[in-house]
C-alpha positions as CSV (number, residue, x, y, z in Angstrom):
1,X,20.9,-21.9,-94.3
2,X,17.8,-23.8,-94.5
3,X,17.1,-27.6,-96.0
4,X,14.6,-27.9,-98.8
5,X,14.0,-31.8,-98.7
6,X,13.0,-32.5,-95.2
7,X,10.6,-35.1,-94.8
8,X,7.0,-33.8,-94.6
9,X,3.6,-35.8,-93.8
10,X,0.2,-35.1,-92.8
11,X,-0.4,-34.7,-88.8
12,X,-1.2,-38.5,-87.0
13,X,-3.6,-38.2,-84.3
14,X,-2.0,-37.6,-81.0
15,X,-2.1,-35.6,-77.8
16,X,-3.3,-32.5,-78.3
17,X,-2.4,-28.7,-77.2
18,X,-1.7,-25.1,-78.7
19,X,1.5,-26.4,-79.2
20,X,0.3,-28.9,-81.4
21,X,-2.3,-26.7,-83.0
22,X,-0.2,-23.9,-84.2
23,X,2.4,-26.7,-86.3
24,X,-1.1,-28.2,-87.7
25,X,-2.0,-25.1,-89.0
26,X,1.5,-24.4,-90.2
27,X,1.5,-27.6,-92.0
28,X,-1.8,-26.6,-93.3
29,X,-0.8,-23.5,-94.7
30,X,1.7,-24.5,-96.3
31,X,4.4,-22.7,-94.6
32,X,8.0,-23.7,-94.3
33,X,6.7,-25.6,-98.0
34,X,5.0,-27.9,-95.0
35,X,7.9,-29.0,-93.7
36,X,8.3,-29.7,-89.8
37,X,11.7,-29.6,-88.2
38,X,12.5,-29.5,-84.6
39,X,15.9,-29.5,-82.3
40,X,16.1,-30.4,-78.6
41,X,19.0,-28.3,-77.8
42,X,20.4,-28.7,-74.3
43,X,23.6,-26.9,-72.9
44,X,25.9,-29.5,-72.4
45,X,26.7,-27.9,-67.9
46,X,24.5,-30.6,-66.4
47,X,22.7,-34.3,-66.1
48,X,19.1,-33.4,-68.0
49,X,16.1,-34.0,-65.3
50,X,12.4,-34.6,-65.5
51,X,11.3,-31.0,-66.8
52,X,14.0,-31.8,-69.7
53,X,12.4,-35.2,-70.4
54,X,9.0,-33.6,-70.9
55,X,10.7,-31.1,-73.5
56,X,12.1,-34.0,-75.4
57,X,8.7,-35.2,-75.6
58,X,7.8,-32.3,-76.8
59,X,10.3,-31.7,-79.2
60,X,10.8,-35.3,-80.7
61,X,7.1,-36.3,-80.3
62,X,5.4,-33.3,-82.5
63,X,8.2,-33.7,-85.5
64,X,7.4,-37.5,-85.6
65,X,3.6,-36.5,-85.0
66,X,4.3,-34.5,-88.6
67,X,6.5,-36.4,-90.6
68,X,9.3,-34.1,-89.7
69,X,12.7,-34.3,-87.5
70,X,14.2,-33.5,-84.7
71,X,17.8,-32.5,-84.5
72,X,19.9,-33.5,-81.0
73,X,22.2,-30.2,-80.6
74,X,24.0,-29.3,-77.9
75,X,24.0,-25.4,-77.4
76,X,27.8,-25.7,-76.4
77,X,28.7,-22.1,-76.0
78,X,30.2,-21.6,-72.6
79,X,33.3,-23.9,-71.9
80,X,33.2,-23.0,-68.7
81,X,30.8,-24.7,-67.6
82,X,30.5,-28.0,-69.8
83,X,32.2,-31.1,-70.1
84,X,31.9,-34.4,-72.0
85,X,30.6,-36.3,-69.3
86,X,27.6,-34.3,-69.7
87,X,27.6,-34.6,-73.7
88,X,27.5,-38.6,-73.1
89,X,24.9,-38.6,-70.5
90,X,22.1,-36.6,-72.5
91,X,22.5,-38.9,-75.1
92,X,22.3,-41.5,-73.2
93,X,19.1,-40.0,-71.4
94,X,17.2,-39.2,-74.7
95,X,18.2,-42.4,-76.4
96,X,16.9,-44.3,-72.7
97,X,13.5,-42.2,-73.1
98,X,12.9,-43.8,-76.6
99,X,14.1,-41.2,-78.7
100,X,16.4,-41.3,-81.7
101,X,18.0,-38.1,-83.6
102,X,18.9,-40.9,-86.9
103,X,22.3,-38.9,-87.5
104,X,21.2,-35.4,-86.4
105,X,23.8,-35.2,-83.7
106,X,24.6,-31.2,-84.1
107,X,26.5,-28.8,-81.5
108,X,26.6,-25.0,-81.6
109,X,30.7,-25.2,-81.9
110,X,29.9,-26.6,-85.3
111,X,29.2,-22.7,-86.7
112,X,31.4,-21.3,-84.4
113,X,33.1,-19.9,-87.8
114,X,29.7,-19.2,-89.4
115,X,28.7,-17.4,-86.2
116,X,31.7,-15.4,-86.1
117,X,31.3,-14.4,-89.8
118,X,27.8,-13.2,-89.1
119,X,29.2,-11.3,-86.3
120,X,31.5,-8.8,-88.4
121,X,28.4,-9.0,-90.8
122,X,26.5,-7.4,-87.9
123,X,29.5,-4.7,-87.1
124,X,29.9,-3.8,-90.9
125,X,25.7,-3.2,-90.9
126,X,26.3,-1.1,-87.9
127,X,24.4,-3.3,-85.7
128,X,26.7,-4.3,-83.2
129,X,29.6,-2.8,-81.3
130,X,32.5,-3.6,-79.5
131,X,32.1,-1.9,-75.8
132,X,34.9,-1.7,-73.1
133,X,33.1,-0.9,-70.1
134,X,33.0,-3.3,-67.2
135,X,30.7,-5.9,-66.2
136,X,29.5,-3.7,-63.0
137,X,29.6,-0.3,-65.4
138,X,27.5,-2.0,-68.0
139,X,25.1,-3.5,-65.5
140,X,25.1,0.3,-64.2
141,X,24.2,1.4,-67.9
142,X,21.4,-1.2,-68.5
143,X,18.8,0.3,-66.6
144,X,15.9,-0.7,-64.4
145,X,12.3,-1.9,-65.3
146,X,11.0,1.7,-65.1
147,X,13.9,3.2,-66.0
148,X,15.4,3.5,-69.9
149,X,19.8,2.3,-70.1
150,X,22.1,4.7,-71.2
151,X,24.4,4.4,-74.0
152,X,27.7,3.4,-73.7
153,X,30.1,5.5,-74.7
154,X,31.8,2.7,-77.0
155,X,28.2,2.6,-78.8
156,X,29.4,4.9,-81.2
157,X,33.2,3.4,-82.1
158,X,33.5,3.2,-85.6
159,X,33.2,0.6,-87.8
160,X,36.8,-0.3,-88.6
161,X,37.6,0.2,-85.2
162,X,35.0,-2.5,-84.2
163,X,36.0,-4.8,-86.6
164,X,39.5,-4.1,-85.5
165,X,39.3,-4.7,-81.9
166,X,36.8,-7.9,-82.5
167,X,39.2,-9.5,-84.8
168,X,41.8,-8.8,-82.0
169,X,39.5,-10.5,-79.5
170,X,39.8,-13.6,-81.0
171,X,43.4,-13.4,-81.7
172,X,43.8,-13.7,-77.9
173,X,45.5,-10.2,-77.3
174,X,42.7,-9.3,-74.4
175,X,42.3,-10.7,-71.2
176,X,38.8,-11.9,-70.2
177,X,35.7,-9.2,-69.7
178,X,38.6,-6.4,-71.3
179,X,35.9,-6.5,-74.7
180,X,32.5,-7.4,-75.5
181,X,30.8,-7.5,-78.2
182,X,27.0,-6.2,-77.8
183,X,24.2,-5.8,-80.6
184,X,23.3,-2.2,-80.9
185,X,19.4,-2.4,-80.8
186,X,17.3,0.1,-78.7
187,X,18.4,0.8,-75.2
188,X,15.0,2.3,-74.4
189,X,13.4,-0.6,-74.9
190,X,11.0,-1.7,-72.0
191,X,12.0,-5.2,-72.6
192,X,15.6,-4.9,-70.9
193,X,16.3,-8.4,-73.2
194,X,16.8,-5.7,-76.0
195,X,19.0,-2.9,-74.3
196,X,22.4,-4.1,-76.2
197,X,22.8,-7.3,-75.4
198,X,26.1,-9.2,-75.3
199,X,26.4,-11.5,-78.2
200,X,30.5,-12.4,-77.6
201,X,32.5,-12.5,-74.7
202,X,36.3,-13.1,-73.9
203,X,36.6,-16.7,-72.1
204,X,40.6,-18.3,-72.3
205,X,39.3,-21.6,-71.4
206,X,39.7,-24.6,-73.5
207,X,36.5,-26.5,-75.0
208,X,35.6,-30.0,-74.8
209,X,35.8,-30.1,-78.8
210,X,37.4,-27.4,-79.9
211,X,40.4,-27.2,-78.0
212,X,42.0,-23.7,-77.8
213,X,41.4,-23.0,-81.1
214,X,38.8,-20.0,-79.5
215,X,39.1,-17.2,-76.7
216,X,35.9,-15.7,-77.6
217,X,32.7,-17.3,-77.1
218,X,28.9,-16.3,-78.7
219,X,26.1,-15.9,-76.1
220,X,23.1,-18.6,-76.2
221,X,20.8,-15.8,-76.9
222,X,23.0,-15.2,-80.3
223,X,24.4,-18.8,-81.5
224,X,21.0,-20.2,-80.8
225,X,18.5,-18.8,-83.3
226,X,21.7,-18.7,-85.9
227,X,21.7,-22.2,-85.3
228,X,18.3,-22.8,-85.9
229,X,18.1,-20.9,-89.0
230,X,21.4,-22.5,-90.4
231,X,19.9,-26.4,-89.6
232,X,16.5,-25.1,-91.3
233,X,14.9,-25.4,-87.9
234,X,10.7,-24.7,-88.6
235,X,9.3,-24.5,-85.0
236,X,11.2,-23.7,-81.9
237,X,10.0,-24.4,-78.6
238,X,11.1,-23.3,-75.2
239,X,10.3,-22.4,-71.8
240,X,8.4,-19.4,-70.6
241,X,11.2,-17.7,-69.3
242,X,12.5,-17.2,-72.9
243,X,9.3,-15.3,-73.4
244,X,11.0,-11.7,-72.9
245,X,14.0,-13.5,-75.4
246,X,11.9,-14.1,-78.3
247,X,12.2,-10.2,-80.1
248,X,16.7,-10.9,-79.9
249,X,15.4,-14.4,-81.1
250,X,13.6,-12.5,-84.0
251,X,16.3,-9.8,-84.2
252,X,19.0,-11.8,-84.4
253,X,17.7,-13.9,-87.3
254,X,16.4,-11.0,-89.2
255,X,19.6,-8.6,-88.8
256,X,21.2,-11.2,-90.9
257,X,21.1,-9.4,-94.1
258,X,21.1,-11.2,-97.4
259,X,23.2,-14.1,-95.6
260,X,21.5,-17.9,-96.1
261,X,18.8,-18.1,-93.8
262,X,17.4,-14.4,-94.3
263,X,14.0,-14.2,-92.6
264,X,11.7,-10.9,-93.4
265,X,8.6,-10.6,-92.1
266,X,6.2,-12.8,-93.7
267,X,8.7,-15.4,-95.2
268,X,9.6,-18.6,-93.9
269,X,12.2,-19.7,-90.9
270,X,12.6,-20.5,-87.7
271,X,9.9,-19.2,-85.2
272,X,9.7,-19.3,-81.2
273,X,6.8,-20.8,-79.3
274,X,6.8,-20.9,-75.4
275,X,5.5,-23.3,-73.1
276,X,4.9,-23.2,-69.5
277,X,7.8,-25.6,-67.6
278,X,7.8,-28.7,-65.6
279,X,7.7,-27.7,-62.2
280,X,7.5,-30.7,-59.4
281,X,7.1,-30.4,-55.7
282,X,9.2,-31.5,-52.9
283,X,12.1,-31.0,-55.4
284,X,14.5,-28.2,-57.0
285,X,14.5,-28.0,-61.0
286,X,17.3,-25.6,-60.9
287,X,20.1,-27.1,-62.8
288,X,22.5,-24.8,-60.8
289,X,21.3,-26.4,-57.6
290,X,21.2,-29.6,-58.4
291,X,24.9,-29.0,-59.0
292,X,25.1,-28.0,-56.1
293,X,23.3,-31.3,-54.3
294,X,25.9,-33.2,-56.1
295,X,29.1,-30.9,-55.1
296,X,28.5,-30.4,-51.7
297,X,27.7,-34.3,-51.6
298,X,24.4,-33.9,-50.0
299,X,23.5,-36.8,-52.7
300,X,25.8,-39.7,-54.1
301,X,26.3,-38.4,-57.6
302,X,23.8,-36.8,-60.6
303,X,22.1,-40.5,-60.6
304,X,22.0,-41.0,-57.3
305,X,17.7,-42.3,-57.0
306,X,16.5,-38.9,-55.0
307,X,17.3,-36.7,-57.7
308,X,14.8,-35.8,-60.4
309,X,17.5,-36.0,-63.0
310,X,16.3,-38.7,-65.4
311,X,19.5,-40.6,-64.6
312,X,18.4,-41.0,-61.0
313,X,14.9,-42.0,-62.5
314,X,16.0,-44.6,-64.1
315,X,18.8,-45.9,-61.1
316,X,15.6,-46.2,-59.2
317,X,13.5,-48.7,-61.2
318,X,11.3,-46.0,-63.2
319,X,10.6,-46.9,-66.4
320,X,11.4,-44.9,-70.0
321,X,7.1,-45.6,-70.3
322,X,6.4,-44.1,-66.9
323,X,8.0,-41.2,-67.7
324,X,6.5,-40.4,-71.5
325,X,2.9,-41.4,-69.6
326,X,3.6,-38.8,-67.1
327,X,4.5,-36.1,-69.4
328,X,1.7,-36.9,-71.4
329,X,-0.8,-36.6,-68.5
330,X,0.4,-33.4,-67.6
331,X,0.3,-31.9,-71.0
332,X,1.4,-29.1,-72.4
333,X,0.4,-25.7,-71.1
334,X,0.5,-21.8,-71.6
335,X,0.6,-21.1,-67.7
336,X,3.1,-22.6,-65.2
337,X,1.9,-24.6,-62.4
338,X,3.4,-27.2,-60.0
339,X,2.8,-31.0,-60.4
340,X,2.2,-33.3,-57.6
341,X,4.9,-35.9,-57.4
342,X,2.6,-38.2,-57.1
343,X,1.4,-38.3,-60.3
344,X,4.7,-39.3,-61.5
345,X,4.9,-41.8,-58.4
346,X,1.0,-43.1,-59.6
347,X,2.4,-43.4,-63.5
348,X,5.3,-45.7,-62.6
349,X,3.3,-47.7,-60.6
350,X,0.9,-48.6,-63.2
351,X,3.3,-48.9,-65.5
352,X,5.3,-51.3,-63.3
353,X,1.9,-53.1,-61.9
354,X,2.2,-54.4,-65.5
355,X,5.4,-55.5,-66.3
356,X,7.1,-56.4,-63.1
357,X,7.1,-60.0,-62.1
358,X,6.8,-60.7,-58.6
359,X,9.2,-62.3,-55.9
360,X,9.3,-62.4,-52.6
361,X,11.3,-60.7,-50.0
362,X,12.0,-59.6,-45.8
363,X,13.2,-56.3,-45.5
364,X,13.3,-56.4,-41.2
365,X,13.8,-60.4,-40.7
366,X,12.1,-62.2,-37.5
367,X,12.8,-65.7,-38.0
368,X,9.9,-68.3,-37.6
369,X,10.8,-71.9,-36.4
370,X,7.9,-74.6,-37.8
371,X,8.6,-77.3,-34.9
372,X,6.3,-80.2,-36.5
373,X,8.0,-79.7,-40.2
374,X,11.0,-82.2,-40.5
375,X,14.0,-80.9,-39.9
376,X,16.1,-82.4,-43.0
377,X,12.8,-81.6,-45.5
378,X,12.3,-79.1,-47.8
379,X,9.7,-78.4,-50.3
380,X,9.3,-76.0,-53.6
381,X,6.3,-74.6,-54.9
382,X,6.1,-73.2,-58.3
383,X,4.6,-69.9,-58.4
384,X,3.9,-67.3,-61.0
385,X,5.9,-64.7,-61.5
386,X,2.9,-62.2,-62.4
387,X,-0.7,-62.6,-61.8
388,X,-2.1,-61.4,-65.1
389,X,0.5,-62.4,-67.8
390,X,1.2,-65.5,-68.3
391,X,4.4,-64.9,-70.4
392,X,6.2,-63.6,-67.4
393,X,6.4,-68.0,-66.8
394,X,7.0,-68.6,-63.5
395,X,9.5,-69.8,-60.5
396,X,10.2,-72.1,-57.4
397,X,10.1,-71.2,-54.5
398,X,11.6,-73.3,-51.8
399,X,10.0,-73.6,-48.6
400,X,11.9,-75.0,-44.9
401,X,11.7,-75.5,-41.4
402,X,12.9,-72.1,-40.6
403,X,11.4,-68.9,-42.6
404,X,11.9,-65.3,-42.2
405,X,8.6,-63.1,-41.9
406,X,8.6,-59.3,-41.4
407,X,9.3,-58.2,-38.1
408,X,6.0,-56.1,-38.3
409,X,3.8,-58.7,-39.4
410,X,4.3,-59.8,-35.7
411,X,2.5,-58.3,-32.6
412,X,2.4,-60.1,-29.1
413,X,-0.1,-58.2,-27.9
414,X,-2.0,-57.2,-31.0
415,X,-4.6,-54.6,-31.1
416,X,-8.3,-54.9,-31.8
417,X,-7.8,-54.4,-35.7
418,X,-3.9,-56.2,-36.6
419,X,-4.8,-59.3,-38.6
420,X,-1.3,-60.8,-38.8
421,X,0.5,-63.1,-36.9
422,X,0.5,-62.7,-33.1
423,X,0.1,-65.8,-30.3
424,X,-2.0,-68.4,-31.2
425,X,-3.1,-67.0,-34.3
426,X,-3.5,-68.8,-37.8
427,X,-2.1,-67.1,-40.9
428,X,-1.7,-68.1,-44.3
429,X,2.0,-67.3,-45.5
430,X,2.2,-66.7,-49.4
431,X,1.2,-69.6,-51.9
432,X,2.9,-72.3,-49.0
433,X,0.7,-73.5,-45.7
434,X,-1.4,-71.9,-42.7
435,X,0.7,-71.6,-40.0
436,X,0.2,-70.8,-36.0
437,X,2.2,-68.9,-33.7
438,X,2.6,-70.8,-30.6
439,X,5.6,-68.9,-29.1
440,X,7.8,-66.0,-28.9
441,X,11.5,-66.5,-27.7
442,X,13.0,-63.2,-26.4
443,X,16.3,-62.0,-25.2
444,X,17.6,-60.9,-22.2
445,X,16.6,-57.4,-23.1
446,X,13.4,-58.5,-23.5
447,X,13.5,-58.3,-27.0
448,X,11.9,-60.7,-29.9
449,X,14.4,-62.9,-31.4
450,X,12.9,-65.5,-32.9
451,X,9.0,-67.0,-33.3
452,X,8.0,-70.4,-32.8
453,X,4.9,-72.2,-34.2
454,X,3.3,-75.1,-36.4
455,X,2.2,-75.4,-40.0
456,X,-1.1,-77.5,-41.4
457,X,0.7,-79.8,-44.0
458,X,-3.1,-80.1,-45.3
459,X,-3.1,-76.8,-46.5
460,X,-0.6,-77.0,-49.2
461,X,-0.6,-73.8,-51.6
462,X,-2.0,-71.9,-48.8
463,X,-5.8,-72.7,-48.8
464,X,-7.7,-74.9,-45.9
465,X,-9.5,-78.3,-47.4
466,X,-12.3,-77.7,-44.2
467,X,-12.7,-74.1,-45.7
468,X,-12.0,-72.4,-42.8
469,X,-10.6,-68.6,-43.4
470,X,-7.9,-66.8,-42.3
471,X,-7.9,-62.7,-42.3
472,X,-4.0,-62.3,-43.0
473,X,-1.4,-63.7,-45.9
474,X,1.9,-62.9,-45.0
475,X,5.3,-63.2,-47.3
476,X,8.1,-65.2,-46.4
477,X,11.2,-65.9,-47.4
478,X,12.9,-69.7,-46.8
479,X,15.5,-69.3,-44.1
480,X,18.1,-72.2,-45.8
481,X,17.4,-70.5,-49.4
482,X,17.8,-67.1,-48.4
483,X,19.7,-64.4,-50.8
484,X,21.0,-62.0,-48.5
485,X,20.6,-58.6,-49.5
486,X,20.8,-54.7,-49.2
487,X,18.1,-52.8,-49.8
488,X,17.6,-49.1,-49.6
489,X,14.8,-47.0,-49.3
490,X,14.7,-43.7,-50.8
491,X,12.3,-41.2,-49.7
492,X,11.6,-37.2,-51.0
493,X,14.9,-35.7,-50.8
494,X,13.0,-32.1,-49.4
495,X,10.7,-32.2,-46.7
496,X,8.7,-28.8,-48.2
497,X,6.4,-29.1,-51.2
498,X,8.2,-26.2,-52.4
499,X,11.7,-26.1,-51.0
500,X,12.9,-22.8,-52.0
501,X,9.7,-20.9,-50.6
502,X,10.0,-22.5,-47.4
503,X,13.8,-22.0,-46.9
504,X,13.2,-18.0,-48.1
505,X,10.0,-18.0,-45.3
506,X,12.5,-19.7,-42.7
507,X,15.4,-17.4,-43.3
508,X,17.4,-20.1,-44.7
509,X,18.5,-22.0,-48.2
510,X,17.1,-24.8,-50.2
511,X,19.6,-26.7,-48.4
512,X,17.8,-26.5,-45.3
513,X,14.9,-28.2,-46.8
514,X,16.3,-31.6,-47.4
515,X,14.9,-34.5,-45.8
516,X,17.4,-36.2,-43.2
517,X,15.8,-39.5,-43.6
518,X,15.1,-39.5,-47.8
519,X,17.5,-42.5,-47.7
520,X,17.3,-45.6,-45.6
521,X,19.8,-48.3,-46.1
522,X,18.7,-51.8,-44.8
523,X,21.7,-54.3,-44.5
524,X,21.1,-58.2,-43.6
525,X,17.5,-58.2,-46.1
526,X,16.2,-61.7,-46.9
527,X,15.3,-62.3,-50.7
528,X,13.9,-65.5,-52.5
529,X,16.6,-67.2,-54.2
530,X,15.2,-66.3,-57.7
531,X,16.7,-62.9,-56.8
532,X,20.0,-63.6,-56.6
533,X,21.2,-63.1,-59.7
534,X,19.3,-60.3,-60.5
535,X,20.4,-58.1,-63.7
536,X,20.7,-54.1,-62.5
537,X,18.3,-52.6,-64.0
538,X,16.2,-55.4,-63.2
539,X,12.2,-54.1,-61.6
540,X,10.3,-56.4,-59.6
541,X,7.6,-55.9,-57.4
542,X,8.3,-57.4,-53.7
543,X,5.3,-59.0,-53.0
544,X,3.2,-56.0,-50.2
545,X,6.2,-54.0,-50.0
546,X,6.4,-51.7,-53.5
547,X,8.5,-51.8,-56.4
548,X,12.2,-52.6,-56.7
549,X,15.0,-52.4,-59.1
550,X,18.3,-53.7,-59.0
551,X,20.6,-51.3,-58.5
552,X,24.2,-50.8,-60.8
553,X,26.1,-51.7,-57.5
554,X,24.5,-55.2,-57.4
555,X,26.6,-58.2,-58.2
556,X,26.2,-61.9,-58.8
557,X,25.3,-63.5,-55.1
558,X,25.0,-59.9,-53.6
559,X,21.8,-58.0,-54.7
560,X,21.5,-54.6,-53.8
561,X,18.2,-53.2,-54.4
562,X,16.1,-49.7,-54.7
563,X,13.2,-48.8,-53.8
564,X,11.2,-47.3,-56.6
565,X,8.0,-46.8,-55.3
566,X,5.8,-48.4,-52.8
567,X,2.4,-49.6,-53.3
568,X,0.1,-47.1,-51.8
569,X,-1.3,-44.4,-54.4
570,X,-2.3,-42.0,-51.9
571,X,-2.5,-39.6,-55.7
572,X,-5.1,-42.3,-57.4
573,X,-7.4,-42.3,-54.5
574,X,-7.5,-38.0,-54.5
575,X,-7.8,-38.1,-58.0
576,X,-10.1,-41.5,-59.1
């Protein structure tokens, strides 16, 4: 049940942690003949999100760390729940994050035979029954946390009659929750994990690669360390939560008999290790909830850019390096603890302030009328795309009569300390001329509809030849040139840093936590022509307003942008 000739090298410096530590001294001792082998095993019910990314760090980094490998399996044990779709997008998501499994593309529904054969071993050892009572008498049975279980009265069926009624089980001849079949372990145990679990259940429901060919289904706590031990798995790490599952994750492997993959104490095999998960604020980590977001529709889909799945990370403009850099910095840890979002927020825009050529774009239009440029001239002006890397090359940047600025970058009657445009004022707009307000057209409302004002043709490329200054440079997009564009701008989807404490204070649900304005959709959005024909996926930093990806709905003439991040880093400045 075990390989012998998996690859094996010494430890390459890397981050370090007790995770870390422990597989050093592993390799060190020689155990496992030094071998490293690790498996990223996600159930296939769900889009993975952010505290999933920083397990496949985890998982994929420390067997390359070690010369070892890392095996993609897909604990596929309830058919319930899971669906292709998911299958396709974890792959997808792991493969996105820089991770590759060279072949090692396993499922649990692969030993579904092997598992079942263990299970009759287990019966004909005496170490697992088939009980009959019901879900509510068996929860009855279990016990409290200060109070032993009872024994069901099918504890002591016979062996043949186990086997018996198992082997009817997956003939079909039961409906579902008539049968289980539980380990028979101690249940006295104060670890309630141990009080008889359930290691099959009954489940007439097709599975996405098996078919019908099965109406009984192993537990995760059962087909998982099987798993392990039959793909020669060396280290396995999980969550905290599992803690209280690691003696059935012991048991399980060890109650095996003299089947392949035999651990006793001492020997060799697969071994838990438990790490403290990813918990991030203002969101919900709960795979079952973010179901939920998506089926009551409260967001557009797994991907949609407020979700932490990775999916949604990556529709917003993050990149695959943020996110390794982020699960990096926050390490791996014994103890749980919540991680500003900022951090993540901070780590993107690093990332992005080096690799994101910049354009130019008007979110809130407010058109500005030169009166002394010529109306039939236009000029261009070749600008780099980034201000640091030279690679990036560069592109033109038409410039007309009539430009769009910001609608804020205007004020009529400015205040002591606002810099930008207002009446009479000189400004510098972006890389083009100084220009003066000289007046503001309104409607009949009274409202702002359009600026008026003069440009210094000497001051081409924005800088005065008389060296006088200027205390504002504003951005601009060419009024004749302009791409239009939609742009939307995505804010925390909860307003709580911890949704599900505030909604249990208030009375309430996570639900009542989300944020009514997380998404802001900005229609009639002015963009340099460079944009255009931007690629999705595309990240560009919008010259003072953030960083911006192109979003999958874009097309050819019609750009529709996200918002990944603006540029404040309210997180760097609390934490220089």
């Amino acid at each position: 049940m075990s390989e012998s000739n998996a690859e094996t090298a010494p430890a390459v410096s890397g981050p370090s942690d007790f995770i870390r530590e422990i597989v050093a001294a592993d390799v060190a001792a020689g155990n496992n003949g030094g071998r490293v082998a690790t498996r990223f095993p996600p159930e296939p019910n769900g889009y993975l999100h952010i505290g999933h990314a920083k397990a496949i760090c985890l998982d994929f980094g420390v067997a390359t760390e070690f010369g070892g490998h890392c095996n993609l399996r897909f604990d596929d044990t309830n058919p319930v729940k899971e669906d292709v779709e998911y299958v396709d997008s974890i792959k997808d998501d792991v493969r996105w994050l820089g991770f590759e499994w060279h072949g090692r593309e396993l499922y649990a529904s692969d030993y579904y035979e092997q598992l079942y054969q263990f299970a009759e071993e287990l019966i004909r050892k005496g170490l697992a029954y088939v009980d009959s009572l019901s879900p509510d008498e068996m929860r009855q049975h279990r016990g409290t946390l200060t109070e032993p279980g009872r024994h069901s009265p099918y504890r002591t069926r016979r062996v043949d009659e186990n086997l018996d009624l198992f082997r009817r089980m997956r003939a079909g001849e039961f409906q579902d929750g008539a049968h289980v079949l539980r380990a028979k372990i101690d249940m006295a145990s104060p670890n309630i994990t141990m009080r008889d679990p359930v290691l099959y259940r009954i489940r007439h429901a097709d599975h996405h690669r098996t078919g019908s060919a099965w109406c009984i289904y192993p537990m995760y706590d059962y087909a998982h360390p099987l798993s392990d031990a039959i793909e020669g798995i060396t280290h396995s790490f999980c969550t905290l939560e599992y803690v209280d599952h690691r003696p059935l994750y012991d048991w399980v492997i060890d109650a095996i008999a003299t089947e392949p993959g035999r651990r006793s104490p001492g020997e060799g095999g697969p071994r838990q290790y438990e790490f403290a998960r990813l918990n991030l604020n203002y969101t919900v980590m709960s795979k079952r909830k973010l179901l939920q977001l998506v089926h009551q529709q409260h967001v557009n889909g797994w991907d949609d850019p407020r979700m932490p799945t990775v999916s949604g990370l990556r529709r917003r403009g993050y990149t695959p390096e943020s996110i390794r850099d982020f699960c990096a910095r926050v390490g791996v840890a014994r103890k749980e603890n919540v991680i500003d979002v900022g951090l993540l927020e901070h780590c993107v825009r690093e990332d992005l302030n080096r690799r994101a050529p910049r354009a130019m774009a008007v979110l809130r239009p407010l058109k500005l009328v030169l009166t002394n440029y010529p109306e039939a001239r236009s000029d261009e002006f070749e600008i780099a795309s980034h201000p640091d890397d030279a690679s990036l090359g560069s592109r033109t940047v038409p410039f007309s009569r009539e430009i769009y600025i910001e609608r804020d970058d205007f004020m009529e009657e400015p205040p002591k300390k606002f810099f930008r445009l207002a009446p009479g004022r000189e400004v510098r707009l972006r890389n083009a001329y100084l220009v003066t307000c000289t007046e503001a057209i309104k409607n009949a409302a009274g409202e702002i509809v359009e600026l008026r004002g003069t440009y210094d043709p000497a001051t081409r490329g924005g800088n005065a030849l008389d060296g006088r200054k200027v205390k504002a440079t504003l951005h601009w997009v060419s009024a004749a040139h302009a791409v239009d564009a939609e742009i939307r701008l995505y804010d925390r989807l909860f307003t709580a840093e911890d949704p599900e404490g505030a909604a249990e204070h208030a009375g309430g649900d996570f639900i009542s936590q989300l944020n009514p304005c997380s998404l802001e959709v900005l229609g009639g959005c002015k963009l340099e022509p460079s944009l255009g024909n931007a690629a999705p996926g595309s990240r560009y930093q919008f010259e003072r307003l953030g960083y911006f990806a192109a979003d999958p709905d874009t097309r050819t003439g019609a750009p529709v942008f996200n918002r990944t991040v603006s540029l404040k880093d309210s997180w760097a400045k609390a934490n220089p």
